[in-house]
C-alpha positions as CSV (number, residue, x, y, z in Angstrom):
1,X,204.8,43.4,67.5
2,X,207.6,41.1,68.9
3,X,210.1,42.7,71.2
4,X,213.1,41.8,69.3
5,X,211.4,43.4,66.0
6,X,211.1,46.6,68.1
7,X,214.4,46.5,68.9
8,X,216.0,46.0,65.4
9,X,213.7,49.3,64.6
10,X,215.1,51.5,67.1
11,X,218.5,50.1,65.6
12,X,216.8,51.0,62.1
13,X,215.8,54.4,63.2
14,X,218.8,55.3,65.3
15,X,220.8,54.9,62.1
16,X,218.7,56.4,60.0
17,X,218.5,59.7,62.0
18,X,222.4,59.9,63.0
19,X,223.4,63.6,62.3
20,X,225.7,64.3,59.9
21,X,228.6,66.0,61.4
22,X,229.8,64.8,65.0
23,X,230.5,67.0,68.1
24,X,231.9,66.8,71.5
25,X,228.5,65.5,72.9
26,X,227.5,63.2,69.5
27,X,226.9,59.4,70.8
28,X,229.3,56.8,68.6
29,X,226.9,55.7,65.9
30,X,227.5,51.7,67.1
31,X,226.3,53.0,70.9
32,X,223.5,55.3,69.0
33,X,222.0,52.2,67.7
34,X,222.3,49.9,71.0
35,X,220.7,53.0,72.6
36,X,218.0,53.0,70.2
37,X,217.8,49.7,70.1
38,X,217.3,49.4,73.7
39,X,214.9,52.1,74.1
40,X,212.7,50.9,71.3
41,X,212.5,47.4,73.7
42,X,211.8,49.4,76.7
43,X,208.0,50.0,76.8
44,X,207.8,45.5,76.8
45,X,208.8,46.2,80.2
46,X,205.3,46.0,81.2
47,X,205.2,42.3,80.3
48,X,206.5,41.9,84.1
49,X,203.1,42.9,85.5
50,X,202.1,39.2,83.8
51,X,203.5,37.6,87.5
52,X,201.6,39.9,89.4
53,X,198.3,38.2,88.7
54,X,196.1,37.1,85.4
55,X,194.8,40.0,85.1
56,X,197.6,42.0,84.8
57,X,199.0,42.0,81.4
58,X,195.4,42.9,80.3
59,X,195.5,45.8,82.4
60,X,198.9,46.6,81.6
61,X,200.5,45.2,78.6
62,X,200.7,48.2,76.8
63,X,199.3,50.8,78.5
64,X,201.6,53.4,80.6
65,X,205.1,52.3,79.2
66,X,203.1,52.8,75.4
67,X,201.7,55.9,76.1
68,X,202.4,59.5,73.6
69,X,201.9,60.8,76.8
70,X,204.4,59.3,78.9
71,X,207.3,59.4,76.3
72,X,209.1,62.4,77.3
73,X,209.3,61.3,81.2
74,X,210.4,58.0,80.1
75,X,212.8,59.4,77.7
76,X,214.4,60.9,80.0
77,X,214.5,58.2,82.8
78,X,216.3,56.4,79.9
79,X,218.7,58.8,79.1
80,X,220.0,59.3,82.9
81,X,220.2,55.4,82.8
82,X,222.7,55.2,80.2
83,X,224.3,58.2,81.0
84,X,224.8,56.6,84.6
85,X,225.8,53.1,82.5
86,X,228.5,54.5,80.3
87,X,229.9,56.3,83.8
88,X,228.3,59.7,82.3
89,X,231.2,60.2,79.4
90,X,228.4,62.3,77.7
91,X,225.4,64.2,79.3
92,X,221.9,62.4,79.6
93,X,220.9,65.2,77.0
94,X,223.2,63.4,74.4
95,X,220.7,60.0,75.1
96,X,217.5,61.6,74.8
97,X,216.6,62.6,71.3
98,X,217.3,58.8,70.2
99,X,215.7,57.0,73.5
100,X,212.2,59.4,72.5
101,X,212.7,58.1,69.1
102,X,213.0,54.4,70.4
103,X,210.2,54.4,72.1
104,X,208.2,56.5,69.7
105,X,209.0,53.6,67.4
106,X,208.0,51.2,69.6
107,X,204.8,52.8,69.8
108,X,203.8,52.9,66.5
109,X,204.7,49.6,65.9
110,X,202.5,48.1,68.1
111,X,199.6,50.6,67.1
112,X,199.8,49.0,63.3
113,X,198.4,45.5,65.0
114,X,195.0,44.3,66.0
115,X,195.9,44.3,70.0
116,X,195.2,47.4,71.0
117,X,197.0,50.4,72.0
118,X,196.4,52.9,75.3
119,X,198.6,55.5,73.6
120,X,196.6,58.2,76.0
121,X,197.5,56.5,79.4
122,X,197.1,57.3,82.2
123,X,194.4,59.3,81.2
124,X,192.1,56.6,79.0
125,X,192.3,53.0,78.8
126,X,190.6,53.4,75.6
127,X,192.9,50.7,73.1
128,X,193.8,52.2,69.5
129,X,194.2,49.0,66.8
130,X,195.0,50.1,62.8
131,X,194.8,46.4,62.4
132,X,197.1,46.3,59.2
133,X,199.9,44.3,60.7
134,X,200.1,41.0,62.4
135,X,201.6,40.6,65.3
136,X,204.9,38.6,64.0
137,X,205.3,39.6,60.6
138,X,207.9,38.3,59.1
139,X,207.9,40.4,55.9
140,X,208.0,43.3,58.2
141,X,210.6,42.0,60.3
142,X,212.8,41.4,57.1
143,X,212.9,44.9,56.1
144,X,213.8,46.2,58.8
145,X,216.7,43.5,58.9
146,X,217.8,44.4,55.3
147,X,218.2,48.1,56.0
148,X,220.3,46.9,59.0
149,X,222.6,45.2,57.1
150,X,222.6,47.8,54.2
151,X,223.4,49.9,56.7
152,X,226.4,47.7,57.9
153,X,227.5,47.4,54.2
154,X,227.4,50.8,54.0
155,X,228.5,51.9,56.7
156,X,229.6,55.4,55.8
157,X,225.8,56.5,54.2
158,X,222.5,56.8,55.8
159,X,220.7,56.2,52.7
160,X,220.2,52.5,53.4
161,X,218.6,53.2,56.6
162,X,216.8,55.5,55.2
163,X,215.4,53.7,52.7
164,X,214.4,51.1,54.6
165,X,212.2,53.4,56.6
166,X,210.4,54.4,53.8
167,X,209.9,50.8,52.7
168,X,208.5,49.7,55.8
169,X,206.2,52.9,55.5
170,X,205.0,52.0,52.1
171,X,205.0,48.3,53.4
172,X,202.9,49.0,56.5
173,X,200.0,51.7,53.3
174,X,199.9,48.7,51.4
175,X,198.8,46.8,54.4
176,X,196.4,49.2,55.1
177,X,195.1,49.5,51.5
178,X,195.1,45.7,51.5
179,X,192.6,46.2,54.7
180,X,190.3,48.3,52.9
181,X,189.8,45.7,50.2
182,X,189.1,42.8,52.4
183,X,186.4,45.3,54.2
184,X,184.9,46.1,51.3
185,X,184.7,42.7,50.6
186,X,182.7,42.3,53.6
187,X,180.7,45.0,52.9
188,X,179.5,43.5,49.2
189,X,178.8,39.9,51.2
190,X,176.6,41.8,53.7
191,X,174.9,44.2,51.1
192,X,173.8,40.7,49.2
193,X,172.5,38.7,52.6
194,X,170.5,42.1,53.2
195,X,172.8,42.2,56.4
196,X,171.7,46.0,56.9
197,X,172.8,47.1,60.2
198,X,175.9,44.9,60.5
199,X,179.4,46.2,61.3
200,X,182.2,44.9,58.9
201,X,185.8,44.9,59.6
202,X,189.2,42.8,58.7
203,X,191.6,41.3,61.1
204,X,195.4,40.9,59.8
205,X,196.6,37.1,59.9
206,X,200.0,35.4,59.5
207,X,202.2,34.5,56.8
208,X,201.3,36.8,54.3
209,X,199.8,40.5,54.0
210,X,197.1,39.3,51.6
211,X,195.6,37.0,54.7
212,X,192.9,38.8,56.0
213,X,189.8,37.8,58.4
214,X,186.8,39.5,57.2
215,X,183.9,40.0,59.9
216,X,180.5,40.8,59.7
217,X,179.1,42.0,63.4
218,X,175.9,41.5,64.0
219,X,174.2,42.1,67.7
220,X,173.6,38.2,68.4
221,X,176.3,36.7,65.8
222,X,179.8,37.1,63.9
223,X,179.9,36.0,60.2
224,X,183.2,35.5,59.3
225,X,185.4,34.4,56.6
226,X,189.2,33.2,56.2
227,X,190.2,34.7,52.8
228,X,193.6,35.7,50.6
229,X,193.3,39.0,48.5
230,X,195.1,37.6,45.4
231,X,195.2,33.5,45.8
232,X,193.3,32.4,42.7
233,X,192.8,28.8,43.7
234,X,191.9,26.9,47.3
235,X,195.1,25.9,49.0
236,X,195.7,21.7,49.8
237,X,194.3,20.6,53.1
238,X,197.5,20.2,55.7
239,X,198.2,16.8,56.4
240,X,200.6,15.4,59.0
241,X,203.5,16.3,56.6
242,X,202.6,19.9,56.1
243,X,205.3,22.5,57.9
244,X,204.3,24.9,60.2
245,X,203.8,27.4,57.7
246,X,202.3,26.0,55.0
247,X,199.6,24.9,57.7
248,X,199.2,28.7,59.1
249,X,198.5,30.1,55.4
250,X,196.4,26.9,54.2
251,X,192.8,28.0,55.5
252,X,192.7,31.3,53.0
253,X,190.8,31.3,50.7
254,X,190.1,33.1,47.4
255,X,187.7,35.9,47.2
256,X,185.5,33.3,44.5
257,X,185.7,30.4,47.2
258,X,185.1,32.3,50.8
259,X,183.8,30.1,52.9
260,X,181.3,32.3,55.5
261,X,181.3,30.7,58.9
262,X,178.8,31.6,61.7
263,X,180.2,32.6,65.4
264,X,176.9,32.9,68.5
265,X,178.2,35.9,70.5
266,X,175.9,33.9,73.2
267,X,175.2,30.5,72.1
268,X,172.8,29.1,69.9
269,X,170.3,28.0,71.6
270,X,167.7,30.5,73.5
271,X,168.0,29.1,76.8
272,X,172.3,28.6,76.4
273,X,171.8,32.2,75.2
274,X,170.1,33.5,77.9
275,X,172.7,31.9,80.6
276,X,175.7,32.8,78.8
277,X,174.5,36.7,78.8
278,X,173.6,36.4,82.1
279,X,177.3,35.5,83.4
280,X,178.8,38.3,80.3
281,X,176.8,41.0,82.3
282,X,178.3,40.4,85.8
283,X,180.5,43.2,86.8
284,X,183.4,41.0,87.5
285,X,183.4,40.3,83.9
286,X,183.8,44.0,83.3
287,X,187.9,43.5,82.3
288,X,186.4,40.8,79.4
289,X,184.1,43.1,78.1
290,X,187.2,46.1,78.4
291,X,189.4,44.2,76.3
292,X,187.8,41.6,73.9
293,X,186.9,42.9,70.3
294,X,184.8,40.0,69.2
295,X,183.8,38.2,72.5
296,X,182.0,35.0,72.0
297,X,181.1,32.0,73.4
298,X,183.4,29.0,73.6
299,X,181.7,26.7,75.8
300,X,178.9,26.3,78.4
301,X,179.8,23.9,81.2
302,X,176.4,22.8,83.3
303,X,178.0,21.3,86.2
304,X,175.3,21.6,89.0
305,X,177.9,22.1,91.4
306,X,179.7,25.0,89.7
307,X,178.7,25.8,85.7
308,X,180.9,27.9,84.0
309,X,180.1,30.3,80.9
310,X,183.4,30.5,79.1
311,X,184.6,33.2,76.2
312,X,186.9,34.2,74.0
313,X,187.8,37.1,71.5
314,X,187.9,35.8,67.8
315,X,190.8,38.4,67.3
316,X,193.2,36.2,68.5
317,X,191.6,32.8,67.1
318,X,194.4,31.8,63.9
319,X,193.7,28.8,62.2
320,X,196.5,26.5,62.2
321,X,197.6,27.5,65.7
322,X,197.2,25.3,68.4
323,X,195.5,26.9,70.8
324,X,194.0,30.4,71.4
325,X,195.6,32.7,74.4
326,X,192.8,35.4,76.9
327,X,190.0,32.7,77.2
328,X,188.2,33.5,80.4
329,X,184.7,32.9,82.0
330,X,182.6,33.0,84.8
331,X,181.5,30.1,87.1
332,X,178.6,29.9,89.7
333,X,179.4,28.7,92.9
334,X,177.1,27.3,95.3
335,X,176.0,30.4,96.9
336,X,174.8,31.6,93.8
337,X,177.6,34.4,93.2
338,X,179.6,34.2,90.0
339,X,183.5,34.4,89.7
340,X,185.5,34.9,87.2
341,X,188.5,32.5,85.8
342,X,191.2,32.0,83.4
343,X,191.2,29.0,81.0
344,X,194.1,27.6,80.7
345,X,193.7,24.2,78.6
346,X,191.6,22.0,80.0
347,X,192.4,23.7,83.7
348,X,190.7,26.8,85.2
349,X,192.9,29.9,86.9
350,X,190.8,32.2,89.2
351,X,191.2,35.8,88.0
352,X,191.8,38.3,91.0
């Protein structure tokens, strides 16, 4: 989830949760909300571990600042901050209960997407995904931003907030009802192939909840299909006039006229195959293989001097985007020993 949709939920929640009767240590209800605000941005923190090297936001992005486990310690370094900031006119304990909330919110808001959670850090790097939300969802975003201004209608009643809450709740069950269609959707597609053994699951996608990306895992291959839950007829082909969002919703297709599309984990010829899981194994490839969902091949480069083996992870491959971000490989050098790199267009970043 986007850091400025975080925040407008700790706003959201902050309001929402306001007690009903004030005392001598009860936070202002505008301060409440920039506190939760605030804390609900916190954990995107870790976004600073990006300049430390390449591999850093994999490591990082959401790992110890999104833990369950690490809440209370940062809710508390929090609360002494602002406590400290507003020159400590009420007691860090007045901060605390919203700045866990905040965070809390945070949390779960990036747990709903496909990316990948270490809510158990420091103690697994195992990443939790409920893949029912994109990452920038607009529809999700606007709810939130409707109770907030409800809530400023209103000022008086936490009703509105409340009810937004329970909006973006039922919101974020549809999604995940919407989830469990497009999987069994998947499932009847690789019942009738005779597809026996093969893994089927859905991948949110932009624009609209009923955009789903249906795959059907297979040890060697990915067959995959773009498709809308409810569109009843195939969308026009973007042109050069087509807006931005029009062109991101364009490739889903009805359930009648899915389109299955083949993905090599390895390549598709035996001997590119056998090269490209040759430089996968390495164990300086071991942060790839950590993070990516559906690694797969996106090129082999046979430069005798240095060939490269380069991947990416069809999770984060959105038709109608330019580009596709965490594509990394390995190249040979001339002594035989294999490093890893970064993709970045058509120029290569070594990975330390």
């Amino acid at each position: 989830m986007d850091t400025l949709t975080h925040a407008l939920s700790g706003a959201l929640l902050a309001r929402a949760t306001a007690p009903r009767t004030t005392g001598p240590h009860t936070l202002p209800l505008g301060r409440r909300m920039v506190v939760g605000a605030l804390a609900a941005a916190f954990p995107d923190i870790d976004v600073l571990a990006s300049y430390l090297s390449p591999l850093s936001y994999l490591y990082h992005h959401r790992g110890v600042t999104h833990s369950v486990l690490m809440l209370p310690l940062w809710a508390v370094l929090l609360s002494f901050l602002f406590a400290v900031l507003w020159r400590r006119k009420y007691p860090w304990r007045a901060y605390v209960g919203i700045c866990a909330y905040g965070i809390g919110a945070h949390i779960a808001g990036d747990l709903i997407t496909s990316f990948g959670t270490m809510i158990f850090a420091p103690l697994s790097d195992a990443r939790y995904a409920l893949s029912a939300t994109f990452i920038i969802d607009l529809w999700f975003s606007g709810i939130i931003l409707l109770g907030l201004i409800a809530s400023a209608v209103w000022r008086r009643s936490r009703a509105p907030a409340v009810i937004g809450l329970a909006v973006l709740a039922g919101y974020v069950g549809m999604q995940l009802f919407l989830r469990q269609q497009a999987i069994d959707f998947g499932r009847e597609y690789a019942r009738s192939a005779g597809l026996q053994q093969a893994k089927v699951t859905a991948e949110p996608r932009p624009v609209s909840p009923f955009n789903w990306t249906v795959f059907v895992t297979q040890p060697d291959h990915y067959t995959y299909a773009q498709i809308n839950l409810v569109r009843r007829s195939v969308p026009p082909a973007p042109d050069s006039q087509t807006g931005f969002i029009a062109r991101l919703d364009a490739p889903y297709r009805p359930l009648s006229d899915a389109e299955w599309l083949r993905a090599p984990r390895y390549g598709a010829r035996p001997d590119d195959a056998a090269f490209a899981l040759h430089a996968y194994w390495q164990p300086a490839f071991a942060f790839f293989r950590w993070f990516a969902m559906y690694p797969a091949v996106l090129g082999i480069d046979r430069d005798p001097a240095e060939p490269c083996v380069w991947f990416h992870d069809l999770r984060f491959v959105t038709p109608g985007r330019d580009g596709t971000p965490f594509q990394y490989g390995m190249c040979r050098e001339r002594a035989g020993m294999w490093v890893p790199f970064q993709l970045l267009g058509n120029r290569k970043r070594f990975v330390y």
